[in-house]
Every structure is written in C-alpha cells, then in structure tokens.
Residue, then its C-alpha position, 0 to 999 in steps of 0.5 A: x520227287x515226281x516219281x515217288x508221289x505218283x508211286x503213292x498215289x498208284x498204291x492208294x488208288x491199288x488198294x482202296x479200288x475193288x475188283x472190277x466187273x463187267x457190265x451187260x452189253x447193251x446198245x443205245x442209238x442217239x441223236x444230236x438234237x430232235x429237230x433239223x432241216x434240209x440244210x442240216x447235218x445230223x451227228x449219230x452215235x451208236x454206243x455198245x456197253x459191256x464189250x470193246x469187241x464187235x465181229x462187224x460194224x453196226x447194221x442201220x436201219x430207218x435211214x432211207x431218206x438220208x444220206x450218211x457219212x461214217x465219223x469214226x470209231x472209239x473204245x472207252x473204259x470206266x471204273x465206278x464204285x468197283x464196277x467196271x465198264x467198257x464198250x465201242x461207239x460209232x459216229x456218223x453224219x446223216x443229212x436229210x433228202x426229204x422233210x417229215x418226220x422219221x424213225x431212226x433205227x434200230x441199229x443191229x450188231x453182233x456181239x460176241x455171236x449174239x445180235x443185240x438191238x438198239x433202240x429208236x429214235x425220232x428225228x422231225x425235218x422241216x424246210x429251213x425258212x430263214x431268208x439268206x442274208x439275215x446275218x443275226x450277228x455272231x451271238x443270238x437266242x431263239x425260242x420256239x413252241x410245239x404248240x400254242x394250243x394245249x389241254x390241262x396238263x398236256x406237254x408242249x415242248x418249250x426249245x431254246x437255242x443258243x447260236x454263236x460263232x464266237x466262244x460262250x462261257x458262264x452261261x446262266x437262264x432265267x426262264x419266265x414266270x408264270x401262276x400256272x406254268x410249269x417247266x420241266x427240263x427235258x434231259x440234259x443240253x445238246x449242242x451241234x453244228x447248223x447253218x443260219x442263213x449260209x454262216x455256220x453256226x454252234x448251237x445249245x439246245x435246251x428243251x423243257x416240257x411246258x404244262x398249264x394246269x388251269x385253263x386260259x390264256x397266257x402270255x410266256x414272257x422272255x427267256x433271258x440268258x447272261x453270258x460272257x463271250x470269248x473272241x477269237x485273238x491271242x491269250x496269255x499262260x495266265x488265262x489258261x491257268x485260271x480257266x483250268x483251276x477255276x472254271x468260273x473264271x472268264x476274261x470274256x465280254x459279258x452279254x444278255x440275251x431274251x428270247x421274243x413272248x408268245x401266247x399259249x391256250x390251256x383248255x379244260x378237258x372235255x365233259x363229254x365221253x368221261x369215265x366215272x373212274x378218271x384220274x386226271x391222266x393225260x398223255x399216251x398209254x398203254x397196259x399189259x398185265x401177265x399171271x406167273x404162273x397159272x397154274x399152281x397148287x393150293x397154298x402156293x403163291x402166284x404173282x399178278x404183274x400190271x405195267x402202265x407205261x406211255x408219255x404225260x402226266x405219269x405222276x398222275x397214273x393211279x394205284x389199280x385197286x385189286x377187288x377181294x377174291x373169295x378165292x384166294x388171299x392177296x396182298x399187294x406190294x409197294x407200286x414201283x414208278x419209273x420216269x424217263x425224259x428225252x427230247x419229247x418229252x416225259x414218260x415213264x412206266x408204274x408197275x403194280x404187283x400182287x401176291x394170290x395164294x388160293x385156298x381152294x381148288x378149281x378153275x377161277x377167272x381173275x377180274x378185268x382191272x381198267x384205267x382211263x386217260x385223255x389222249x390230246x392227240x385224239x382228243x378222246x377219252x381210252x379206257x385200258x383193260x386188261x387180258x383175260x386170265x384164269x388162274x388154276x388151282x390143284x388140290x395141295x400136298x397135306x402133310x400126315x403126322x403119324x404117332x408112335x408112342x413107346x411101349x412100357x417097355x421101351x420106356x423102362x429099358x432107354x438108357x438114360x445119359x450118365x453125368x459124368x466128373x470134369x476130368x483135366x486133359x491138358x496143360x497151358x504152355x503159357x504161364x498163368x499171370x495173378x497179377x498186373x505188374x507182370x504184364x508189359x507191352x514192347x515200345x509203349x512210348x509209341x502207343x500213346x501221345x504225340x508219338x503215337x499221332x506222329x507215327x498214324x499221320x506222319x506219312x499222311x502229311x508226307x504224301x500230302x506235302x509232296x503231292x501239292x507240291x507236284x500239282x504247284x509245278x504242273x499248273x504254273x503257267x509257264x510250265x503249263x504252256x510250254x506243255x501244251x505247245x510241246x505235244x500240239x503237234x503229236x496230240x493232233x497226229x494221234x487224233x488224226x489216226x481215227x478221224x474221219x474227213x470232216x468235222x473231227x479233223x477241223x476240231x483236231x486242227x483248231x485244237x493244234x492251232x490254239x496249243x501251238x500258238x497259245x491261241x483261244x479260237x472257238x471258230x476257226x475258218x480256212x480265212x482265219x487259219x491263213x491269216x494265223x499263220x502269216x501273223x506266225x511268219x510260215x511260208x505263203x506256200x504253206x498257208x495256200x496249202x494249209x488253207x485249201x484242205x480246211x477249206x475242203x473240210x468245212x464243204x464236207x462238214x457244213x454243205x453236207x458233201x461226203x468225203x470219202x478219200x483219207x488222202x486229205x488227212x494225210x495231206x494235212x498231217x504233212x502240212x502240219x508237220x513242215x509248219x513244225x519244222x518251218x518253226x524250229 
C-alpha cells in the first residue's frame, strides 16, 4: 500500500513540476550576528547560488585581526515555481584578536574559470564588560541602544537578545508603546552561540530600527517577551508526536521576561545651513546619473538613468523634477524604489528614468539636477549634483517619397481580375447527417450523472484515502520513535562525514543522545552526557572516554581554540559505535 501511494504521489509531483532552470551564480558572505567581543566566536557563511562546483576554496579577505577555523562544506538544491537552484556553502569560525570595528570581506571564488566577488559586511567588537561570576540564571533578556541621543528620523538601533541555556519555544514580543516612535525590524532573528560571565549561552538576536519623528525627551518602556521553557530530562513518543504535528504545542514551564527602560533625545534638524529644496532626507546618500547613449540622430531616443541609493528615511528620497528642454521632448517613467534591511539598518536605492528624443541638431548640455539631505554623522546639510552631460544630436535620415503616376496608357491596358464561378472540387468521405436522431455518442451512461463524478473523482478519493492512511501509520508515536532510535546511530555517522571538530559535531552528537534515548537536551555538556549514559548502564570506560572528547570539543567551540586533527571525530564515531553494541 506504501509503495503504491508514494508511486502516485512521484507521478503528480512529475507531472504538475516544470522544466527547471538554473539561476545565475552569484556569492553572498554572512555573519552570524553584527556585534561580538573578544571572548566570542563568530560563524561565517560564504553561499554560491547558481553552481555546486567551484575549481577551489573560497579566497578571504578583511580578516587580518581574527583567527579563523573552517566548519565545513555543504551543497544544496531547490526547485520553486519550476526555477530551479543549486549552489555550495562554506562555514567557518572567526574570533576576534582586537576591538574595533572591521570590514569582513569580500570573498573571491572562481567558478567555472570566472572570479566571482561577494559582498562585505561589518562586524563591531568591543571588550566583554560583564563581571565573571554574575551567573544570570539559565533564561534572561537584554536590551541595548546605539545611541540615546538621535535627530527626527535618525535610525537608532534598538537589539534584544534573548540568552538561554535551557530549550525555549512559543516565543512571542511585545515591544513598548510610545506617540512618536516607531519600530522597524530589522530583517529576520539570528541566533549563535556566546559566553556570559564564563557559561555558555544560546542566544536570539533581534534588531529594529528605532526613529523619533518629533523632537523631545522620551522614555522606552520594557520589551516583554513570553515564553515556555523545556528543561533537559526524559520524554515520551507522545510529546514528540505532538510537537512534530502541531507546533504550537509545548509541554514547557511558561516564563515572562522584560527588558530594563531607557531614555532617548529626538532633536529637530538644524535651521542653519538648510537647502531651499529640503525634502526631510535623513541618512547617508549618494547619486550617480549615466546618458545612454550620447550621441544619437534626431528623432531617435536616449535615456536619462539617476539612482539615489544610501542608509535612512529612503521613503523620504524625493521624485527629481527634469526642467523642459527646448531641445528635445521628455517623458518620464514611473520612479522605482528598492529597500533593503540588515543588521545596520534600512537602505534602499530609488531609480528615476527619462526618455529625450531631440528635434534638433548641435551639441546640447543636459541640466545639473540636485538633491539635498542631513547626514547625522556630520551633522551637516550635503547637497548632491550630478555630473556634467552633453548630449549630441546628428541631423536624421528624411525619408523621400517618389511618385509615379500611370500613363493613360497603362491605365487602359491593366488587366482587370476576372470573376470567376465557384466550381466543386471535391467530395466529403463522410456522409452528411439532415438530422439529429442519427447521431449517437458511445458509453453516454458515463457522460452524465453520478457516473460521470465517480469516473473524475474516484481515483482522486483513492489516492487521498491511501495517502492519509500512509501519514497515520508514519506519525503514530510508537512507530515514530522507534524510527528515530533506529537510524540515531547512522543519521549521526552521516553528519560526521563532513563535519569539522567543534560545534557541528556537538549538535550531531546531542541529536544522537536525544533519538537514541527519546531524550529532549537542548544543552548538553561533557557532565551532562557522562551522567545520561550511566543512567543508560554503559560501561564507566566508555563514558570516561565519551566524556573526554566532548569535553574537547566544547574547549574548541566555546574558548575559541582551533582544532585542526579529524582523529577526535573518529574517535567519537567508534565510541559511539561500541555504545551501540554495549546496548544491543
């Protein structure tokens, strides 16, 4: 019955699925979060879509002040909406040697005898302040400012970070209210792994941008965040299978959290040194402007291209106004406004285009179009222009009609088409039926009533009914669970395979420990693993063994030291594969 229902559902997914097409390779660099300190251990991802073969590694630059270790290598395929899309990424872990703030990248890779470049990104360090010893507990908030002095619609960075030990789930945020605040977010959460006070700690990052628009003094009450947390211990096939169906389901404690106030000045822009043509632009900006072509014939038509692009209030970039010229006609297209949010902030670039087509002749100058805006930073007004352009008109090709009316005699002697009688050329092999009573349509019982929706949907209904019933027997918990404790130990040898020492293999291992045994360990420790497993009756040479590998990966993960030997990997996988033994 299995077999049949997935023999269906490969046949519907063959038929309804287009042709795939590849995508065009590009490369994207990313960071695990925007802000760490020396005690922190960064994660790095350099993505390639749009091909799962590279001739070599990845060539990385602006990393001078860290120390890096490789993660790993993975390839991936998707297919949406018939397009299809491969590409490679690699992992690595880069710690700080220095405080400041750094431009990581770009990172260079050649594909397909082409060197394609990433982008970059900035990543600001600072000196961990938090005193050794201040043990928060297992479950705690933080919010933080860039800065508390701000202008009308200058972005301040509002970040909170969640930090747990423990398994956190149903997760929800109610930020404070204020008049005249706005919160933007910033993208989507990002989560990692940091230290706190020497306990390591997973942390949920969420960055908004925060703008005043009217100036005064304001008080930022508390970000309250509910959740429910999962501590470490046993579990049934029953939670599993309700947590898999229904993911709003959680057996956890439930738990509230809020963020400490703060205060924040919103200034009104400065009188002094404004432009006449000020929009209320307020960020980081910067214009460029291109002629295509210029040089053309008259009658013809050239483009007019200017992007304003930078970081701020991008919904406030104005539509350039293009004076007439007595030259040639305009007309202008819809402008085009894109946005983009990261870790820093809102940006964006609006592009504005316009048709000339001259009607004269000669050498003509295009006129300087301007655009002002405030820059925080400088706290000074700037005044964009842009470059000079001269556009040049060559005289057009005119099109001569010649005539050349008939002679009198050419009039009488044309032929005038002859009409001619309609003449049967052929015969229908078919006969010709007068009348309806001699047509008669084969199997007309199936053609309408019940029978005709049983024949549409009967096999429909089929499918449907054998499909459910396939997903009932997959999900029952005890089929579930078996399931998992079965493949625990070959789902974790086939992570191993790639995996580089450190964090990749802890996860792989926490994962095994939780199948295996129908545990839920959202943390799990040298300690914790070597009192799992005497719970479980495994020899106490074997949990001495098993204990002291995971404590070596912890040291490689969380105290930044780099290890380079795969031995303890494979040290691990034959630990792991006598525990499978000493349990059978």
């Amino acid at each position: 019955m299995r077999r049949i229902a997935a023999t269906i559902a490969l046949i519907f997914c063959f038929l309804l699925s287009p042709f795939p097409t590849e995508a065009q390779v590009s490369v994207t660099l990313n960071l695990d979060r925007a802000e760490a300190t020396l005690v922190d251990t960064v994660e790095m991802n350099v993505s390639v879509s749009g091909s799962r073969s590279t001739a070599r590694n990845p060539v990385l630059q602006g990393l001078e002040s860290f120390q890096i270790t490789q993660g790993g290598t993975s390839s991936r395929v998707k297919i949406i909406n018939g397009k299809a899309s491969s590409g490679v990424e690699y992992t690595y872990f880069i710690q700080p040697q220095k405080t400041g703030i750094f431009k990581v990248g770009p990172a260079e890779i050649e594909v397909d005898g082409q060197m394609v470049k990433s982008n970059t990104v900035t990543l600001e360090v600072k000196e961990d302040s938090r005193q050794p010893g201040s043990d928060r507990g297992p479950v705690f908030i933080e919010a933080s400012l860039s800065s508390h002095d701000v202008y009308i619609e200058e972005q301040a960075i509002y970040t909170l970070k969640l930090y747990h030990r423990v398994g956190v789930a149903n997760l929800s945020l109610n930020l404070p209210e204020n008049e005249h605040i706005t919160f933007k977010q910033l993208g989507r959460p990002s989560e990692y792994q940091t230290t706190y006070a020497g306990v390591a700690y997973s942390v949920l990052e969420i960055r908004y941008a925060l703008l005043a628009s009217k100036a005064g003094d304001y008080a930022i009450g508390s970000s309250k965040m509910n959740m429910n947390t999962v501590q470490p211990g046993a579990r049934s096939s029953f939670d599993d299978f309700f947590r898999d169906s229904f993911p709003s389901f959680s057996s956890g404690r439930p738990l509230s959290l809020a963020t400490r106030p703060m205060e924040i000045t919103a200034h009104d822009l400065p009188q002094e040194g404004k432009p006449a043509d000020f929009s209320g632009l307020v960020g980081d900006f910067t214009m460029e402007s291109d002629l295509e072509p210029d040089s053309l014939k008259a009658g013809e038509s050239a483009t007019l291209t200017i992007r304003v692009s930078g970081r701020g209030n991008v919904h406030r970039i104005p539509d350039i106004d293009l004076p007439e010229m007595p030259f040639a006609r305009t007309y202008n297209d819809r402008p085009a406004l894109e946005t983009e949010q990261d870790a820093h902030g809102i940006g964006g670039t609006k592009t504005m285009k316009w048709a000339l087509v001259p009607e004269k002749t000669g050498q003509y100058n295009l006129p300087i179009l301007t655009l002002s805006f405030f820059n925080p930073d400088t706290k000074k007004y700037n005044v964009l222009r842009t470059p000079h352009h001269t556009l040049s008109v060559l005289p057009g090709e005119t099109q001569k009609a010649v005539a050349s009316p008939l002679s009198p005699d050419s009039e009488k002697t044309a032929e005038i088409p002859v009409k001619r009688e309609i003449r049967q050329v052929g015969k229908d092999i078919l006969p010709i039926h007068t009348v309806v009573n001699n047509l008669s349509v084969p199997c007309r019982a199936l053609s309408t009533g019940w029978r005709l929706w049983l024949a549409l949907l009967g096999p429909l209904c089929m499918y449907l009914v054998l499909l459910g019933g396939l997903k009932v027997y997959i999900r029952s918990p005890e089929h579930f669970a078996r399931l998992r404790s079965r493949n625990a130990y070959r789902t974790f040898k086939k992570r191993c395979q790639h995996a580089q020492p450190g964090g990749e293999v802890i996860d792989a291992f926490r994962n095994y420990m939780n199948d295996r045994f129908s545990l839920s360990i959202a943390a799990l420790t040298a300690d914790d693993t070597a009192r799992l497993l005497q719970e479980q009756g495994i020899a106490s040479d074997t949990v001495r063994k098993i204990r002291f590998v995971v404590h070596t990966l912890e040291t490689a993960v969380y105290a930044g030291k780099s290890l380079k030997d795969s031995d303890v990997v494979k040290e691990l996988l034959g630990l792991v594969k006598a525990l499978e033994k000493g349990i059978r």
